[in-house]
N, C-alpha and C positions, 0 to 999 in steps of 0.2 A: 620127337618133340618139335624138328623143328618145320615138320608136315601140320602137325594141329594149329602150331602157331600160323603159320600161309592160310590155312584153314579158316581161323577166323579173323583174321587181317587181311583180306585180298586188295584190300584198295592200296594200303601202306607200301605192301611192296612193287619192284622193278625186276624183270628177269633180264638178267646180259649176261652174255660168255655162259649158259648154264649153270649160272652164281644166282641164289636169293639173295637180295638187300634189302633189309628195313632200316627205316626211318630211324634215330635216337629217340624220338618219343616214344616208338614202338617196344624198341629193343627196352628203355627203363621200366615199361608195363612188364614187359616178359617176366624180366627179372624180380619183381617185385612177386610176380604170381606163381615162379618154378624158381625158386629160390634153389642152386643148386652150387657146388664146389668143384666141379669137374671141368678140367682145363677145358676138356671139348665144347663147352658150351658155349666159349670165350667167345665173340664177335670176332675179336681179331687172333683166334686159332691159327697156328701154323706148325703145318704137319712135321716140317723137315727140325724145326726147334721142341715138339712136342718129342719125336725119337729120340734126338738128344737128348732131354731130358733123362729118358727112359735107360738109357743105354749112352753115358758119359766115356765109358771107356773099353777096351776089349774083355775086362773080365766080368765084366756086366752082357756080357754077350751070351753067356752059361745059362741065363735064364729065358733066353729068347722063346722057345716052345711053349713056357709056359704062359707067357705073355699072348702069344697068338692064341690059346687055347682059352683064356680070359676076353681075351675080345669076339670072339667067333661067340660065346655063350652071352656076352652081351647084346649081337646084333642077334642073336637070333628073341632072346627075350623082349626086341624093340620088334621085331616080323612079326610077332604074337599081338603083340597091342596092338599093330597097326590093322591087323586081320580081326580081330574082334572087334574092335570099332567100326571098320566097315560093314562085317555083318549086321553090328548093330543097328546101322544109318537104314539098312535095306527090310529091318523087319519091322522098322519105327510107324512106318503109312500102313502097313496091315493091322498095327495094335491100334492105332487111332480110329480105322473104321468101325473095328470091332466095339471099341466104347461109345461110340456116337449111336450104334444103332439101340445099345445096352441103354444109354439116358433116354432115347426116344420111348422107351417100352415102360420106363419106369413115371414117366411123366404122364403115358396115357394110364397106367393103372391111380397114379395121384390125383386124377382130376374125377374118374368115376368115384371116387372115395368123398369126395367134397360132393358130387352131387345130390348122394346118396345121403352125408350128414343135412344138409338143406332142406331135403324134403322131409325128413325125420324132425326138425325143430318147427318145421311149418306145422308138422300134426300136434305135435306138445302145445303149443301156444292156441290149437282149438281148442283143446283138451282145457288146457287154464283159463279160458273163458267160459266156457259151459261152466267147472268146477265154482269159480267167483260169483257168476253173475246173483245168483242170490245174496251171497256176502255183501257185496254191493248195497241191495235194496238196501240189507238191513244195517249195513252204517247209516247209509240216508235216514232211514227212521229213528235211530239211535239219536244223529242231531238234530233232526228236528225236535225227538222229543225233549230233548235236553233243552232247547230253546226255550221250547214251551214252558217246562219246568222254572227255568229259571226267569223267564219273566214274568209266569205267576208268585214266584218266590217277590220278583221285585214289585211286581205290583200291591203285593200283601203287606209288603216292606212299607210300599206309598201311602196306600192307605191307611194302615195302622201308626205310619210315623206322623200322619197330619193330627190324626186324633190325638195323638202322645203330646206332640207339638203345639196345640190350640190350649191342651191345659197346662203345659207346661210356663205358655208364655203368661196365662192368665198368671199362674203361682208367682209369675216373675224369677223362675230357675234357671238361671242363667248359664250354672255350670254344669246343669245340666241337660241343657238346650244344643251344646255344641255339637257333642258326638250326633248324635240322630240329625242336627241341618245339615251336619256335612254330608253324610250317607243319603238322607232325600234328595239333597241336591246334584248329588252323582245319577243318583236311580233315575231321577228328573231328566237330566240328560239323556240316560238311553232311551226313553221313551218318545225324545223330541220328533223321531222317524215315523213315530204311529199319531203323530198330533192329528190325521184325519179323523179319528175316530172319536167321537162326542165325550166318550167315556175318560179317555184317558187328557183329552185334553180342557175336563173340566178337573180333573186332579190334577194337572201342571198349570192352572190361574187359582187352585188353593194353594199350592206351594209359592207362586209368586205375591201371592196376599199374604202369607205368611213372612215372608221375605220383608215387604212393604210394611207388616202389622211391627214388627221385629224394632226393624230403622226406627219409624215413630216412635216406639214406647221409649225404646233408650235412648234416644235423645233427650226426649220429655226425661225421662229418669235423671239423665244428665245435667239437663236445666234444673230441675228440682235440686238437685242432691246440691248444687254450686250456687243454688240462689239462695236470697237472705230470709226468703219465707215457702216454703212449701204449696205446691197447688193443694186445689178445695179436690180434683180426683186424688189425688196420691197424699194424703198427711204422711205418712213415713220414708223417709228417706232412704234409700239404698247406704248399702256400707261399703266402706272399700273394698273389700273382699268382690262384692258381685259388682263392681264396678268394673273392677277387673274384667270378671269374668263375663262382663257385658262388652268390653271389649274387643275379645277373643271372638264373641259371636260375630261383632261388628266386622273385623278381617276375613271374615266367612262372604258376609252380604257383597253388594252394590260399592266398589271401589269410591264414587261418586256419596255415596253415606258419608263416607270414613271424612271425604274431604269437609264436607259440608259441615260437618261436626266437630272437625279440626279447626277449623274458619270460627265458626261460635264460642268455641273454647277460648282460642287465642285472643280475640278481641273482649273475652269476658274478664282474661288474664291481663291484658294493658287496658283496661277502662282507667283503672286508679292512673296509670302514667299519663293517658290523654288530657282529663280534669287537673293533675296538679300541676301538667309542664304547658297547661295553655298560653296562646303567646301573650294573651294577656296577663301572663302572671310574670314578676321580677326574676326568678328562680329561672328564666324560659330563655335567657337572655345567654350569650357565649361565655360570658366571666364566669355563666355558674354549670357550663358545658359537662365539666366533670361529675356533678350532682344527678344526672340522668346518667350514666355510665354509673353511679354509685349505687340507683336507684335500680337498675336492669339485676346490677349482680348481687342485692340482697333478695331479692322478687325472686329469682333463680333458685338460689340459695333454700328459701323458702317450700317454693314448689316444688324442686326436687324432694326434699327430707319429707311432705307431707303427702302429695300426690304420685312421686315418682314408681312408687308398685302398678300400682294403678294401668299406667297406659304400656305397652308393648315396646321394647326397646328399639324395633326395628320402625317406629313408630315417628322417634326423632323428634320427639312435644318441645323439649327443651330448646335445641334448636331451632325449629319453626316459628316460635315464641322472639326467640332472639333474631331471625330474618324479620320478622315484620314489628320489631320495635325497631330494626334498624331502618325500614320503610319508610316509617313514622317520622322517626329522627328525622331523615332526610329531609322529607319534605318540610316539616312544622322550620326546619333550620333555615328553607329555603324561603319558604313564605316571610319569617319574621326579620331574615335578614333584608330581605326585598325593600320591605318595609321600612327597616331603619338603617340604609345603606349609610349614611354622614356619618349615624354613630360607631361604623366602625373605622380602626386606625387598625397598623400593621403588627403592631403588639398583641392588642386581642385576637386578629384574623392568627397570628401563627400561633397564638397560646390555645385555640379552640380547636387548629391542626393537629397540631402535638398531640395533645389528649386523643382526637378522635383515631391518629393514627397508634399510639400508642396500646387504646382501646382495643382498636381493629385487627392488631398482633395478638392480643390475648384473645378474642375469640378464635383468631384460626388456629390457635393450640389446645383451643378449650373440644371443637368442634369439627368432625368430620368435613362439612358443608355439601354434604350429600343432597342435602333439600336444595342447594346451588348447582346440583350437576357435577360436583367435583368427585372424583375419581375417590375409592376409600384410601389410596395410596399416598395420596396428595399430603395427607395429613403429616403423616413418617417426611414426608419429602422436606415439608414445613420446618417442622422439629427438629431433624436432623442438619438442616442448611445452616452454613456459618454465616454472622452478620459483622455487617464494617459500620464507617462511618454513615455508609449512602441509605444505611437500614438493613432488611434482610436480600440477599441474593438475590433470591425469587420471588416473584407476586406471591404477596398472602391471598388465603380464600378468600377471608374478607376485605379484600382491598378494595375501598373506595365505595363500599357501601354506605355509609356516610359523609364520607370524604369528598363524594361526588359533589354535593351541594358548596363546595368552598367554592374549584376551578372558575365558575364566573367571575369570583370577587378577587380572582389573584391580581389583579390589574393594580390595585392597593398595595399590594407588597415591591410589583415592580415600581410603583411609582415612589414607591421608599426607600426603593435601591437606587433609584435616579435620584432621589434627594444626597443620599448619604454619598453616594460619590461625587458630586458635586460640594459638598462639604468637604471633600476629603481632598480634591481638587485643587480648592485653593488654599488648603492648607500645604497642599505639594507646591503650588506657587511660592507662598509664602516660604515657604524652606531652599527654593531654587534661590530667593532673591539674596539669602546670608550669603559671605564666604564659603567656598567647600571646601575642607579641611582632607586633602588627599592623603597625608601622609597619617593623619587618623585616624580615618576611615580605611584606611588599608587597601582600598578599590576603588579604581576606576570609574563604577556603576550608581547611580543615585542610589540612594537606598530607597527612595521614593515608588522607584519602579519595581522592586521587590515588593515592599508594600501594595500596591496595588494590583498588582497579579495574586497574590495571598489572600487581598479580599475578595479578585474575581471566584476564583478556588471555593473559597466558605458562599460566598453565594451560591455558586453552581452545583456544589453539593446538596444546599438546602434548597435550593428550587427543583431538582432530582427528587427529591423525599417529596413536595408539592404536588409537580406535577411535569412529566417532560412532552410536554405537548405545545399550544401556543402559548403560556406563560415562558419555557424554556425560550422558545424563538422569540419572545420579547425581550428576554435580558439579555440573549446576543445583539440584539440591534442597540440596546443600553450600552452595551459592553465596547461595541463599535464606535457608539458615541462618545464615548471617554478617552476610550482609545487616539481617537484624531485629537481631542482637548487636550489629554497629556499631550501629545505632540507638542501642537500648538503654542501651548500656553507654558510649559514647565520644560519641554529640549531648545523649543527655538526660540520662548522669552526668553531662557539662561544662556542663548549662545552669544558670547561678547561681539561687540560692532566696535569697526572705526567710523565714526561720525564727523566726520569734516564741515566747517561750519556751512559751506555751500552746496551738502548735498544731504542735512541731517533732516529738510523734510521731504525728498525721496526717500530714503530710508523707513522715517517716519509711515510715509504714504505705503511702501511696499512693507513692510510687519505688519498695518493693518490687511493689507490684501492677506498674506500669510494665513490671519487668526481668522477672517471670515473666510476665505475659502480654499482649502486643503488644498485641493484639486490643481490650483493654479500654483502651489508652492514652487515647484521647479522654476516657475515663469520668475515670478516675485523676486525670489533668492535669488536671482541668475541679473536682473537687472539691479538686487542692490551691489553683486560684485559688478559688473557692469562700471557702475557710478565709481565704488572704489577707484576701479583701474585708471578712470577718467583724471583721476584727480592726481595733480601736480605733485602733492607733495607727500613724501612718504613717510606717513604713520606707521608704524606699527603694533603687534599688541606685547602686552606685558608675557612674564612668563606664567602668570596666574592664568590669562587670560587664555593662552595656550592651552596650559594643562585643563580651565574648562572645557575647552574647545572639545578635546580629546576624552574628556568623560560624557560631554551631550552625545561625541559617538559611540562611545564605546557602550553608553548608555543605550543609544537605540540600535545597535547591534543587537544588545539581549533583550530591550522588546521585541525584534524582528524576528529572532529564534522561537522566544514566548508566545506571540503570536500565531504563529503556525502548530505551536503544542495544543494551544488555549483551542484551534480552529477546529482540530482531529476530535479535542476534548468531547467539544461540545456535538459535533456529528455523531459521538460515541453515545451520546447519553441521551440524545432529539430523537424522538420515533421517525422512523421511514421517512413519514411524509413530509417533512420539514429538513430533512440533509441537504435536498440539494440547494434550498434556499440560506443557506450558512453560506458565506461567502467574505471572507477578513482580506481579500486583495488590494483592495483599495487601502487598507491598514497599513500592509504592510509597504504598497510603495510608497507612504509617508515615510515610512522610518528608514524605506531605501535614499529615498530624496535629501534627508538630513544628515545620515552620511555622507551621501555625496555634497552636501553644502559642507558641512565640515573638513571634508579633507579639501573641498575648494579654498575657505579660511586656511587653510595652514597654505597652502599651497601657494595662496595671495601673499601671505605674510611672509615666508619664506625668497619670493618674487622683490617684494619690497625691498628686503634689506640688500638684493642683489643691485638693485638701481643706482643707486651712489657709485657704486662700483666700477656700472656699465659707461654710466655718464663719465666716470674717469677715464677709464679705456678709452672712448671716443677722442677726447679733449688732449691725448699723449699724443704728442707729436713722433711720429714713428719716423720722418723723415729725415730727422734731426741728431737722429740713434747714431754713437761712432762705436759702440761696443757692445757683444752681446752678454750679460752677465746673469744673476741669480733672475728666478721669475720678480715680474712686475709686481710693483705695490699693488694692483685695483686686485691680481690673481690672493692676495695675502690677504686682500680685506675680503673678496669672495670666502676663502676659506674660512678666514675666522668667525664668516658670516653661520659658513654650515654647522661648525664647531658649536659656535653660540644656541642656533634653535634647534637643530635635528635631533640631538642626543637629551633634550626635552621632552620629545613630540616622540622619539620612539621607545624612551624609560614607561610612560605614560601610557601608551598603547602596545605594551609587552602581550597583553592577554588578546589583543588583535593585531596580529604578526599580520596576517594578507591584507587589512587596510592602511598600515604603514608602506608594506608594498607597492600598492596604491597609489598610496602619496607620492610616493619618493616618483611612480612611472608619470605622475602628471605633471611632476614638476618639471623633469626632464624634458618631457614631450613639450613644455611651455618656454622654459626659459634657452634652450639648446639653437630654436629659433630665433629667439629674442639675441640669443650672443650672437647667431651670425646675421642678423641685418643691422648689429654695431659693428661688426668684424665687416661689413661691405663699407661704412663710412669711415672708414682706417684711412690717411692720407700717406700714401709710401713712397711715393715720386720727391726724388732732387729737386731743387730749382732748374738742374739744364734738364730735368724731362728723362732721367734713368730713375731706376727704379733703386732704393735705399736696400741692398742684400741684408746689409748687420740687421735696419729696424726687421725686415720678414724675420730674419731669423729669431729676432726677440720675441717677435710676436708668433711664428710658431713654437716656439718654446713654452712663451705660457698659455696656448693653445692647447698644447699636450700635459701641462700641470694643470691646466683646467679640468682635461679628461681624467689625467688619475686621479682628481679630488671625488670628479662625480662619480666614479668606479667605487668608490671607498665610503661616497655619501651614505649607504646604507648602516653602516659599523662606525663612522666617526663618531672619536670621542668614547669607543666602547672598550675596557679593559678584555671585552673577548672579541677576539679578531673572526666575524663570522662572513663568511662568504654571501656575496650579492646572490639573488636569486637570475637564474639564464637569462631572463628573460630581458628582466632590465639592464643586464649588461650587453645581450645584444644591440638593443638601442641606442645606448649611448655610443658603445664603441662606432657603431655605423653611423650615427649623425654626428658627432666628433670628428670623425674622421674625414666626416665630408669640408668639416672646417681643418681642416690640416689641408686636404686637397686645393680649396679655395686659393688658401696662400701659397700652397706651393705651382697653382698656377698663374698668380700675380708674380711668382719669381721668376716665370718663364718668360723670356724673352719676346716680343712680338714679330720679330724678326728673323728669319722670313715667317709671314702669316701660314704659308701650307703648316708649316713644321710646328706653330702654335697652335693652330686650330687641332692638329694633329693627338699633342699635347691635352689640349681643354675636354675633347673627347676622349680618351684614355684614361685621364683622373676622374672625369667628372661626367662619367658616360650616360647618365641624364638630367643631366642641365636645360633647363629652358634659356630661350632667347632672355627676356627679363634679367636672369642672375647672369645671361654671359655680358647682357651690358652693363650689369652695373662693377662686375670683374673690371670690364672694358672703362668706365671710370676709377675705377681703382690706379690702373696705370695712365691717368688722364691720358691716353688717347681720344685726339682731334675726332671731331663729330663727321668729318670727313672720310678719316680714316676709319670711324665705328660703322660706317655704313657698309666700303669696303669689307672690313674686317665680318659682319653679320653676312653680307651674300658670300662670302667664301663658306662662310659657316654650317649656312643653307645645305651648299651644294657640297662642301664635305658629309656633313651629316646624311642625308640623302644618300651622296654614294656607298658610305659604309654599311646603312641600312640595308643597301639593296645587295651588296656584295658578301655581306653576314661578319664584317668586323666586330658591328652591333646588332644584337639581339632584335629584331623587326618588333618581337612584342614588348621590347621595352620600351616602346614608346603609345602603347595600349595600359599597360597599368602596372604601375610605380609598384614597388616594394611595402609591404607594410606600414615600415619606422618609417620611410618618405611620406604615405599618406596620414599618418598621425602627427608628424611634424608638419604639415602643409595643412591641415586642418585646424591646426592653434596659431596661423599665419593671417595676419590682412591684410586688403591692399594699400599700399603706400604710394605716394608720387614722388617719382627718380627726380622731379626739379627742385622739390621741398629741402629732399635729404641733400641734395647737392647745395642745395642755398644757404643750410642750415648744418651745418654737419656737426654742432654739437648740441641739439636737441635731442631729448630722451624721446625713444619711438617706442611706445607701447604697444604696439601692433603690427609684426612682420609682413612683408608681401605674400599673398597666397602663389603656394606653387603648381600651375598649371600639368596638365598632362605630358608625355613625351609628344603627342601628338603636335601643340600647339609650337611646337619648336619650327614648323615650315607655314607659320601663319606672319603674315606681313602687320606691324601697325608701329606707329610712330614712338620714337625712343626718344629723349631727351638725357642728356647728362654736361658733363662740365668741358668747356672750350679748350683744358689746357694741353701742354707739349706732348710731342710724341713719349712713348716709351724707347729707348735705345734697346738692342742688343747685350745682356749682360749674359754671359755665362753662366752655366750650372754649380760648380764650383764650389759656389756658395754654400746650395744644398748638401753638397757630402758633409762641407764642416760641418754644417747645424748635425745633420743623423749622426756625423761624430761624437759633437758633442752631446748630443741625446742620449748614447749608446753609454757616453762616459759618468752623463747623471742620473739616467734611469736603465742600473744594467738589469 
């Protein structure tokens, strides 16, 4: 076994020490293929453990003889195999010769076998031709004679069916005419191939005279039979019977017949409709629109019950009848309307629509409209489709067969809908000018502007059923136009005004600009608050006037939504050509613009009552303070200010949560600046020239009840306590804070300047020069000393910059909250406020870049004492006591 195996593994094995080794891959093949249980096969055999096995102990030694006698009959049984096998290997190249030479022998006798069939089927196939060739001829003869036969047959056919056919048409046998033209006129046909020959093709110009004699008589028969007197050839009239059966001849002939006899019929059958609906007659007129529809389906009515056997059903009389009374229609509608365009009004033109579309629906249920081209499917299609308000789904067959002639004159109906809205207009005025009863009306929203969207709606429906083509793209541009008028005239005439006597005709002058041009609205609005702010004294509005306030917005809110419905609306229902010229943008930034003017009004008003306030703050001698106690009166009237309008303005605008949002982020953005350039004209210096600790501390105290009132602005006065939105609390917290910062570096000593300047940039790490002078007045510091004090400032700031204390690009571009409170800033003059210091200043200093902090230009401020040295000290108390009031 393990010779065969080396045998056909040579490569796998190693010989060393006169040992074979294989591979484990090898050794797993073996085993799988001589699957055997005999130790000795084992790989890892060994001899000296194999005997012990065999013989464990000496009494096992008894059998030793017989064991060698079992192995010797072994190995000789393995000497056997391995001897027949090699003889095998040595006689293997002899058998192989032997059969190659055995195929050669066999393959040359198989190829003479094949040549021998080859020649043998080449003699058969002579043989089959000699045997055919006469069979051959005589199929040939066979068809031709058959040829011949049968186009004597059909010749006999021709001739004899002319004859049949000449007196048959004389008798006027109609039913009995059909069979035989049809059969000529096949036979006709095959002969067309022999038209050279004289004979045959003076028998196909009898069959085409016959053809021609045919057409003629039944026409004439036709005329006869339908006129009111009979010709002097024919006094007797055909019956319906061979009416019929003149027809059937007729679907035989000249397609061009059938028409031309159709054509005659049809106009023989609306003669009566042409003479009694002439436009000269009253009857002709649109009031009596439905009397020709009444007229068509009695005529119908008629003609079916009497002639309908008559004509072929694939024939379609009935219909065709009905296309060219609708022809008719058309035009006599179009001519007579032409004519008397003044007499019509928008009443008639829809009451003549109506019918005629109403009309229109019943023929395409009545009628395939095959004679239309339409599919025979269409009809089921028609029938089966459900209908709404807009009509049915799909184009009827007969849509706009008559209908056609109105679309000129729609221009009447749109200019009816520009009446009625205009009508309807100022009666929305008129309703804006009463009281609006809020708490009655249960909503915010005009009901005006429901109104008016509902009748946009019923219009655009019924202009849909009209026509969606350019009548549709006229009543958007109508619609467009009302649109800005409601604005106009009924959000921003009802929005309440303070009218001060000195600027009520600016006002005056800007609401006319308003009403004549949209466009300029923002402009307009924006200078009459403008004028407001100008003015000294502080009005404000009622809480009626509020609550208006907040229904003009919340009112053009829901046009502003509605208008974007209304714009998709009508792109849905305008053919192709006309979508992209829909365009309601301009609409809609009207009713963006009056939002944003409304939450400006609150916003104004809400500014206003803060005024009084501010002017007290200013006018509180902080200098004078020996105690820091509860917050300031001006912080109590601030509060009760918010107290009083916010929880108005935001009951009212519950159904517009994000424009209340709004409000509340422009007030902050407005007034947050406005308290800190009162908060710079604070006087907090002694008379010896130190700086008042108690008054800072008072005034940062109600600096920080000022912050938590604006924190809570959004929910005061709300029995549910709902959290600010992030965003606005960001803001405030950071622009609050920046006034915390302010004063607590007015509490900083100036003394030494490195260590303040130090200070100023730490709190206040971008300050411009502008706000550190007017800090630098706060502590009246000598204009000497503020020059000093500015180039250290300089050259601190600078070096921090460059050293990375401070951010290099914070001085490229400010924070958010900085540039939206720097944008609701103007600029003011440092000598005014200083000269005046308890004037209301309506307009903050704008806050310049970081950059402009190393720009040189002239400062002016006030002459007084140094600032001394005071310790910090101060400040723990205050955060104490901060810590103690607001834990």
């Amino acid at each position: 076994m393990s010779e065969t195996a080396v045998a056909a593994e040579p490569e796998e094995r190693m010989v060393a020490n006169n040992k074979i080794h294989f591979s484990k891959e090898v050794k797993q093949v073996i085993d799988k293929v001589l699957k055997t249980d005999d130790p000795m096969d084992a790989p890892d055999f060994n001899t000296v453990d194999y005997i012990n096995q065999l013989f464990p102990n000496e009494q096992s030694l008894a059998g030793i003889d017989e064991t060698i006698q079992k192995m010797q009959c072994e190995v000789s049984l393995i000497d056997d195999n391995i001897r027949s096998v090699v003889r095998g290997q040595t006689n293997t190249g002899q058998d192989g010769q032997l059969a190659l030479c055995e195929a050669q022998k066999v393959i040359s006798s198989l190829f003479s076998h094949i040549i021998d069939v080859k020649t043998r089927a080449e003699r058969t196939e002579e043989m089959v031709k000699e045997i055919t060739r006469d069979i051959k001829q005589l199929d040939c003869a066979k068809r031709n004679l058959t040829a011949a036969i049968t186009t004597l047959n059909h010749l006999h056919m021709l001739v004899g069916g002319i004859e049949s056919l000449n007196k048959l048409i004389e008798r006027r046998s109609y039913g009995e005419i059909l069979n035989p033209l049809q059969a000529i006129t096949e036979v006709n046909q095959h002969f067309q191939q022999f038209s050279d020959i004289e004979e045959i093709k003076n028998l196909s110009q009898s069959v085409d005279k016959i053809q021609v004699t045919l057409a003629q008589q039944i026409t004439e028969d036709f005329k006869d039979a339908f006129s009111a007197k009979p010709s002097a050839q024919n006094q007797h009239r055909l019956g319906l019977n061979q009416l019929a059966d003149a027809c059937k001849v007729m679907s035989v002939l000249d397609p061009k017949v059938k028409k031309e006899l159709l054509k005659w019929f049809i106009a023989q059958q609306l003669e009566e409709y042409t003479h009694l609906f002439h436009e000269n007659q009253d009857i002709a007129w649109l009031d009596k629109i439905d009397k020709r529809y009444a007229w068509l389906k009695r005529h119908l009515l008629d003609f079916e019950d009497k002639y309908g056997p008559v004509f072929p059903l694939d024939w379609e009389v009935s219909e065709r009848i009905t296309v060219e009374f609708c022809r008719q229609t058309r035009e006599q509608l179009a001519q007579i309307m032409a004519k008397r365009t003044n007499e019509i009004d928008v009443r008639l033109l829809l009451f003549a629509i109506n019918k005629t579309q109403a009309f229109e629906q019943l023929l395409s249920k009545r009628f395939t409209g095959v004679t239309l081209g339409a599919q025979p499917t269409d009809k089921a299609r028609v029938l089966n489709e459900p209908t709404t308000t807009d009509g049915p789904v799909g184009i009827t067959v007969f849509h706009d067969q008559i209908g056609q002639c109105f679309k000129s004159h729609l221009d009447i109906y749109i200019r009816s809908i520009d009446r009625n809205l205009s009508e309807l207009m100022d009666k929305f005025v008129e309703m804006s000018r009463e009281p609006y009863k809020f708490a009655e009306a249960k909503t915010t929203v005009y009901p005006s502007s429901g109104d008016l969207f509902v009748f946009y709606k019923k219009c655009m429906v019924q202009c849909n059923q009209l026509s969606n083509e350019q009548p549709m793209y006229d009543l958007a541009l109508v619609f467009k136009k009302y649109l800005r008028e409601y604005a106009s005239k009924v959000l921003e005439g009802s929005t309440p005004k303070l009218v001060p006597a000195t600027t009520s005709s600016s006002i005056g002058k800007s609401v006319s600009l308003l009403t004549r041009d949209m466009q300029n609205l923002s402009t307009a609005a924006g200078q009459v608050f403008h004028n407001f702010l100008k003015e000294g004294d502080t009005q404000r509005f009622a809480r009626d006037d509020l609550v208006r306030i907040c229904c003009v917005l919340t009112t053009g809110e829901y046009c502003l939504e509605t208008v974007q419905q209304l714009e998709d609306k009508l792109k849905e229902k305008v053919t192709s050509a006309y979508v992209s010229k829909i365009d309601m943008s301009e609409e809609k930034d009207v009713f963006h613009r009056i939002i944003s003017n409304c939450i400006q009004l609150l916003v104004q008003d809400l500014e206003a009552g803060c005024e009084a306030s501010l002017q007290a703050m200013s006018k509180v001698q902080w200098q004078q303070i020996n105690n820091v106690g509860d917050q300031s009166a001006f912080i109590s009237s601030l509060c009760g200010n918010f107290k009083q309008t916010v929880p108005t303005i935001r009951d009212t605008l519950a159904s517009s949560r994000k424009y209340f949002t709004q409000f509340c982020h422009r007030f902050v953005a407005a007034f947050i600046p406005k308290f800190i350039n009162v908060l710079y004209r604070c006087k907090l210096t002694l008379s010896d020239g130190s700086n008042n600790v108690l008054g800072c501390e008072q005034l940062l105290l109600d600096t920080h009840s000022l912050k938590t009132a604006l924190l809570e602005l959004p929910s005061v006065g709300s029995s549910v306590n709902r959290k600010a939105p992030t965003s606005y609390t960001k803001v405030v917290v950071k622009d609050m804070t920046r006034a915390e910062m302010i004063i607590k570096v007015v509490m900083t000593p100036v003394q030494p300047p490195a260590h303040f300047t130090q200070q100023v940039l730490k709190l206040l790490p971008d300050i411009t020069i502008a706000e550190y002078q007017k800090i630098l007045d706060m502590k009246a510091v000598k204009r000497v000393d503020q020059l000093q004090l500015i180039d250290l400032f300089k050259h601190t700031a600078s070096a921090a910059a460059v050293s990375g204390l401070i951010e290099p690009n914070a001085g490229e571009e400010e924070p958010q909250g900085a540039e939206t409170v720097a944008a609701a800033l103007a600029t003011t003059d440092d000598a005014e406020t200083a000269a005046v210091p308890t004037e209301t200043t309506t307009a903050a200093s704008s806050t310049p870049k970081r950059a402009f902090i190393f720009s040189v230009g002239s400062f002016t401020g006030s002459a007084d004492k140094n600032a001394d040295g005071s310790s910090q000290t101060g400040i723990r108390k205050l955060e104490n006591l901060l810590k103690k009031r607001f834990p």
